[in-house]
TORNUGU-177833 format. One record per residue: x, y, z of N, C-alpha, C, CB in turn; residue in three letters. Coordinates in steps of 0.001 Angstrom, whole numbers, plus 524288, in hexadecimal, padded with zeros to 5 digits. Glycine has a CB too. Example, Ala and Ser with C-alpha at 12.3 -4.5 7.8 and 13.67 -1.06 7.14 Angstrom:
PT     nc1     nc2     nc3    cac1    cac2    cac3     cc1     cc2     cc3    cbc1    cbc2    cbc3   code
PT   83386   7E9C6   81E78   8300C   7EE6C   81E78   83390   7F31C   81E78   82C2C   7EE87   82356    ALA
PT   83232   7F736   81BA8   83566   7FBDC   81BE4   83264   8001E   81EBE   83704   7FDAA   8165D    SER
***
This chain:
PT     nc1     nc2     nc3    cac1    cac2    cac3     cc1     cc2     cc3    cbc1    cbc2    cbc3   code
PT   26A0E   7F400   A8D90   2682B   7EEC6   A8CC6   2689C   7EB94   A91C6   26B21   7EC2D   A8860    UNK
PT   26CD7   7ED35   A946A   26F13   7E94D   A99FB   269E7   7EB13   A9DE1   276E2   7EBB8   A9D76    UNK
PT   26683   7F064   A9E22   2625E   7F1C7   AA0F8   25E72   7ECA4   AA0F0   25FF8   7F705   A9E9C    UNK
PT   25D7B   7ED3A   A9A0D   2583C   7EADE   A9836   25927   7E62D   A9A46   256C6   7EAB3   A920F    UNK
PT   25AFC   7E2A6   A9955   25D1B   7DCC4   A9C79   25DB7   7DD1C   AA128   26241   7DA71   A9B15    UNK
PT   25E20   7DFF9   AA486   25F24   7E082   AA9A8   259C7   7E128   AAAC4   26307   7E4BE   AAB72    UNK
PT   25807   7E3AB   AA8CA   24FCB   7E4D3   AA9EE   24D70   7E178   AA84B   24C1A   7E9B3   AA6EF    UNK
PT   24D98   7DEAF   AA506   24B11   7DB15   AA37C   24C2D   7D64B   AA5BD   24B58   7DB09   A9EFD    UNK
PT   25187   7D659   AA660   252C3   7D045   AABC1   24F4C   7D091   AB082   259E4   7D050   AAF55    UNK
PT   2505A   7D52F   AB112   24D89   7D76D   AB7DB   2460D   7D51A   AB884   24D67   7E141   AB7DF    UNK
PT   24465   7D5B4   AB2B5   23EE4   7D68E   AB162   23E95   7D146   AB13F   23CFD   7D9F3   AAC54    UNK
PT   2423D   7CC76   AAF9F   23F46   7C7F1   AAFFF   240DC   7C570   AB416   23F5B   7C4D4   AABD1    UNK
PT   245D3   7C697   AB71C   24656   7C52B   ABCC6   242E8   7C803   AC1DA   24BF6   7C61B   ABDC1    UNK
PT   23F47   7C9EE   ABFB0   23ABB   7CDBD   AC509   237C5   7C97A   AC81E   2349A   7D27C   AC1D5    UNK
PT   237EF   7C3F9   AC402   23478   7C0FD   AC61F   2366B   7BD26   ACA22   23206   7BEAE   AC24D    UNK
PT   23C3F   7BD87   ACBCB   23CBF   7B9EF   ACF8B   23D58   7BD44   AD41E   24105   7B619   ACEA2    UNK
PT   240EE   7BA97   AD85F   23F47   7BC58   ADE36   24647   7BF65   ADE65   23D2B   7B58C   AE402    UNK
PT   24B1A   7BDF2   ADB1F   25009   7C193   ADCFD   2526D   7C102   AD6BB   254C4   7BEAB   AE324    UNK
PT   24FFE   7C41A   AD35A   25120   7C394   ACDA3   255BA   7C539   ACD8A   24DDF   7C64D   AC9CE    UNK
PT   2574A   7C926   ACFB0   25E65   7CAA3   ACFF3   260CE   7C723   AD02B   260F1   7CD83   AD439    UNK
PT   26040   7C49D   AD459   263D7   7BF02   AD668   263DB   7BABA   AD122   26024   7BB4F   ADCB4    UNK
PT   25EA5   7B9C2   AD037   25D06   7B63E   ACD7C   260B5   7B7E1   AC75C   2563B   7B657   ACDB7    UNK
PT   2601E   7BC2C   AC62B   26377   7BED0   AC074   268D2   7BD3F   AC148   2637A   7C623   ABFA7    UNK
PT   26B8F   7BF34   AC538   27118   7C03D   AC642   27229   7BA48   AC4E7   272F1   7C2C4   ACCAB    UNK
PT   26E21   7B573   AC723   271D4   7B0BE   AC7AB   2703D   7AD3A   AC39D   271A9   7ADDC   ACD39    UNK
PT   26C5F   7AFB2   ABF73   26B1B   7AD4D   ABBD2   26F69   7AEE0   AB7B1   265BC   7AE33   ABAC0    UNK
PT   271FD   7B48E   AB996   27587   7B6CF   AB592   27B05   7B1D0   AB4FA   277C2   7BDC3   AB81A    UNK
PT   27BC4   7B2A6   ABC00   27FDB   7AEB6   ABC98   2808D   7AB88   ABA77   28045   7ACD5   ABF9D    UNK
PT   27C73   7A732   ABA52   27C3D   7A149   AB87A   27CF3   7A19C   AB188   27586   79E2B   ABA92    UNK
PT   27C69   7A717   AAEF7   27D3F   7A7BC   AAA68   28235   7A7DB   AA9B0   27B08   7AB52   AA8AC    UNK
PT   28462   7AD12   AAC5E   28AEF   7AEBA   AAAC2   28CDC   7A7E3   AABB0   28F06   7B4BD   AB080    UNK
PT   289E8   7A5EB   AB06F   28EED   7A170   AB0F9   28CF9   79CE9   AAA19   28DDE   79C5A   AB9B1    UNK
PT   2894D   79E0A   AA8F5   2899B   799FC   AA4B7   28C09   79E54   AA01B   282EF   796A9   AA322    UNK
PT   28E46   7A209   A9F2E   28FD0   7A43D   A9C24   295CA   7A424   A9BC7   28D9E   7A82C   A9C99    UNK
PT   29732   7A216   A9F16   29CD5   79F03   AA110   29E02   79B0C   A9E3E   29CF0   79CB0   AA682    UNK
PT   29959   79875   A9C88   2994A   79358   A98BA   29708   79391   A93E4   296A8   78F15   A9AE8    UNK
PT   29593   7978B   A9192   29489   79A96   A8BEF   299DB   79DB3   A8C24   28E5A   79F12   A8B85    UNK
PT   29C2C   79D3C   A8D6C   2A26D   7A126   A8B22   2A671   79B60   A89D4   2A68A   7A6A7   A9245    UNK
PT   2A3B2   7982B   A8D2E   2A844   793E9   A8A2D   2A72E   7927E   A8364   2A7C5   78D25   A8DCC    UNK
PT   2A2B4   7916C   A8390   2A17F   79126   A7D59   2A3A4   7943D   A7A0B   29CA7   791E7   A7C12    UNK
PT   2A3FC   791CA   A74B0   2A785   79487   A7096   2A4FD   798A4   A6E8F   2A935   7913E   A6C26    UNK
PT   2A56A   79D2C   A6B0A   2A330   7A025   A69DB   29DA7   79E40   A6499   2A796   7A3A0   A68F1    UNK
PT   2A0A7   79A37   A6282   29A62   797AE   A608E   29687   795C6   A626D   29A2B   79465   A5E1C    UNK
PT   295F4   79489   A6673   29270   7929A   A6B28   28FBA   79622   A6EC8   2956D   78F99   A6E81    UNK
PT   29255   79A61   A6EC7   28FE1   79EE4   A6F74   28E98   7A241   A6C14   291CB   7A100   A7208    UNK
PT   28E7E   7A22E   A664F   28BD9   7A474   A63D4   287D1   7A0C5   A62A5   28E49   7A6B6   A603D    UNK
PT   28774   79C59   A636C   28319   797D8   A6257   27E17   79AA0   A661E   2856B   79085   A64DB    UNK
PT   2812C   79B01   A6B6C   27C1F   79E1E   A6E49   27B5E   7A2EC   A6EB1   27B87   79D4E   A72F6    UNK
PT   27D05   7A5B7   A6A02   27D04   7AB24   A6A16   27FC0   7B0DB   A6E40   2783A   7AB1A   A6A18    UNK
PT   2848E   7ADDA   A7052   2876A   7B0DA   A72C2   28D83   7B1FE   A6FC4   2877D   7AE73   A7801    UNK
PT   28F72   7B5DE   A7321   29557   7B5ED   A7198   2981B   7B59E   A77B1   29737   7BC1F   A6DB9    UNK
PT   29C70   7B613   A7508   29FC9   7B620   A7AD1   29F14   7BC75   A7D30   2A784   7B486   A79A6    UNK
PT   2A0CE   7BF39   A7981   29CDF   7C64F   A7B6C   297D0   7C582   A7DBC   29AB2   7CADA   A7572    UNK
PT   29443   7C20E   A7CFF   290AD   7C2B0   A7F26   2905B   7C0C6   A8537   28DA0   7C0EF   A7C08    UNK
PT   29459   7BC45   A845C   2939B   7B976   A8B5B   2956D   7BD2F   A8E60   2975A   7B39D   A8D5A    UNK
PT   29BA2   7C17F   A8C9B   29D44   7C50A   A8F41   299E5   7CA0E   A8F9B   2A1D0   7C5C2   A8D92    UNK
PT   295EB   7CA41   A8F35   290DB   7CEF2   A9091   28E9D   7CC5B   A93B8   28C75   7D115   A8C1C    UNK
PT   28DDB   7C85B   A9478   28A4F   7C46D   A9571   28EB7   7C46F   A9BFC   289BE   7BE17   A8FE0    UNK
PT   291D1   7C458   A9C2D   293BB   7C1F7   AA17A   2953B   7C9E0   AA349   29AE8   7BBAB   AA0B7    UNK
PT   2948C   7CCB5   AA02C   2964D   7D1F2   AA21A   291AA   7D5E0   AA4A8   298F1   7D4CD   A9D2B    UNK
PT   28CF5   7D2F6   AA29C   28773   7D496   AA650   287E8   7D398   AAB4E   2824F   7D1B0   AA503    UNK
PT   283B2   7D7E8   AAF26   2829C   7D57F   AB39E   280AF   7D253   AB519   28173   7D6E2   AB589    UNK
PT   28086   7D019   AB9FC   27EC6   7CB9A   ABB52   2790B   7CC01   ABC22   28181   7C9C4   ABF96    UNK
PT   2754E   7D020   ABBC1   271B9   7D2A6   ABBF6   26D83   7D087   AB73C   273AD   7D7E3   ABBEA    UNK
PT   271EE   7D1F0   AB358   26F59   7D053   AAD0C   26E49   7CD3A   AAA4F   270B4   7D122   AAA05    UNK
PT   26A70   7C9CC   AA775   26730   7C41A   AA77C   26B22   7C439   AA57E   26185   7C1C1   AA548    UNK
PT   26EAA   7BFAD   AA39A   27212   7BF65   AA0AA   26FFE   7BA9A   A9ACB   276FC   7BDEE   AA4B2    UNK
PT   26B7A   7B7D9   A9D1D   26A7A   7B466   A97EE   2661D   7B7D1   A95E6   26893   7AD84   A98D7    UNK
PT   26422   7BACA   A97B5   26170   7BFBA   A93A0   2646F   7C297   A8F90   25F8A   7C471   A96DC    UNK
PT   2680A   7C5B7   A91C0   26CE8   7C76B   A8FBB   26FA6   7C46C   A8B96   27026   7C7D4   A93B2    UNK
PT   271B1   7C017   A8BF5   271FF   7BB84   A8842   26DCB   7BC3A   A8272   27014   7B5F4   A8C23    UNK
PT   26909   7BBBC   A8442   26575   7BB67   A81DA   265D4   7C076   A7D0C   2612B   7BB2D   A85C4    UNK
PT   26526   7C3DC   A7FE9   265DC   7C8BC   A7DD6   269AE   7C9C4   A7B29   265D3   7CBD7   A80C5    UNK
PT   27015   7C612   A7B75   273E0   7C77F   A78EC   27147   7C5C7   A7445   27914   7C59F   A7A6B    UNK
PT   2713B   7C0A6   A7364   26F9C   7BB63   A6ED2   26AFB   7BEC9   A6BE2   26C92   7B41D   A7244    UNK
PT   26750   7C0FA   A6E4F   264DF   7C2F5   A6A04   264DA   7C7CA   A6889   260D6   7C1FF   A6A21    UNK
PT   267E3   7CB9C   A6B52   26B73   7D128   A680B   26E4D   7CF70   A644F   26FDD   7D4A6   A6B78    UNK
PT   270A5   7CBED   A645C   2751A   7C9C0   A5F66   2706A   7C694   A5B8C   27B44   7C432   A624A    UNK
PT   26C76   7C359   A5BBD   26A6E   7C0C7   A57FB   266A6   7C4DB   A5666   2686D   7BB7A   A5963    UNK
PT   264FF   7C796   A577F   262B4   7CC94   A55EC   2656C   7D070   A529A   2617F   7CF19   A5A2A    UNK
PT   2696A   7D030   A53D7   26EAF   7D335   A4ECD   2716C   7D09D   A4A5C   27426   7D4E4   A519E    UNK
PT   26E9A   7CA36   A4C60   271ED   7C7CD   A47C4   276A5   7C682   A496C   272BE   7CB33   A4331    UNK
PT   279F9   7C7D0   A4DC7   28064   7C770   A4DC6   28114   7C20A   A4FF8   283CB   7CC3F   A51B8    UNK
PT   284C6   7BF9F   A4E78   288AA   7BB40   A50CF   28B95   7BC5F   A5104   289D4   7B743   A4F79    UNK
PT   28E72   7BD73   A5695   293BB   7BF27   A574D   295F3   7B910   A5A21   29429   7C567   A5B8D    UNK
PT   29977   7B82F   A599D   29D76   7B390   A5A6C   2A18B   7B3A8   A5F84   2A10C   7B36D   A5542    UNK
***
């Protein structure tokens, strides 16, 4: 799965001029706001469809890997199964 997201990041970053660069520091500016989604309580993050397991996948990817795609992809593997985990 970590391929498919990695190819598919690659495929919509083709269109600028240093998409690597451009990924890595778009990743950044994420992990650093994910610094401030761990302060929230665990109801506030299930409000936006995360867990605290999820931020820790989420900060254990490379810096390579879209990370608000990934996000995306968590929220709707879980609403697709039905689960609320807490």
């Amino acid at each position: 799965m970590r391929d498919y997201i990695l190819t598919e990041s690659l495929a919509r970053d083709s269109a600028f001029v240093f998409p690597k660069l451009r990924r890595m520091l778009r990743s950044w500016f994420v992990r650093r706001d994910l610094r401030t989604l761990e302060a929230f309580d665990d109801y506030m993050l299930s409000d936006i469809g995360l867990t605290r397991g999820d931020l820790r996948h989420l900060r254990s990817l490379p810096l390579d890997v879209d990370l608000p795609h990934e996000m995306e992809r968590l929220r709707e593997t879980r609403s697709r199964r039905g689960v609320r985990r807490a």
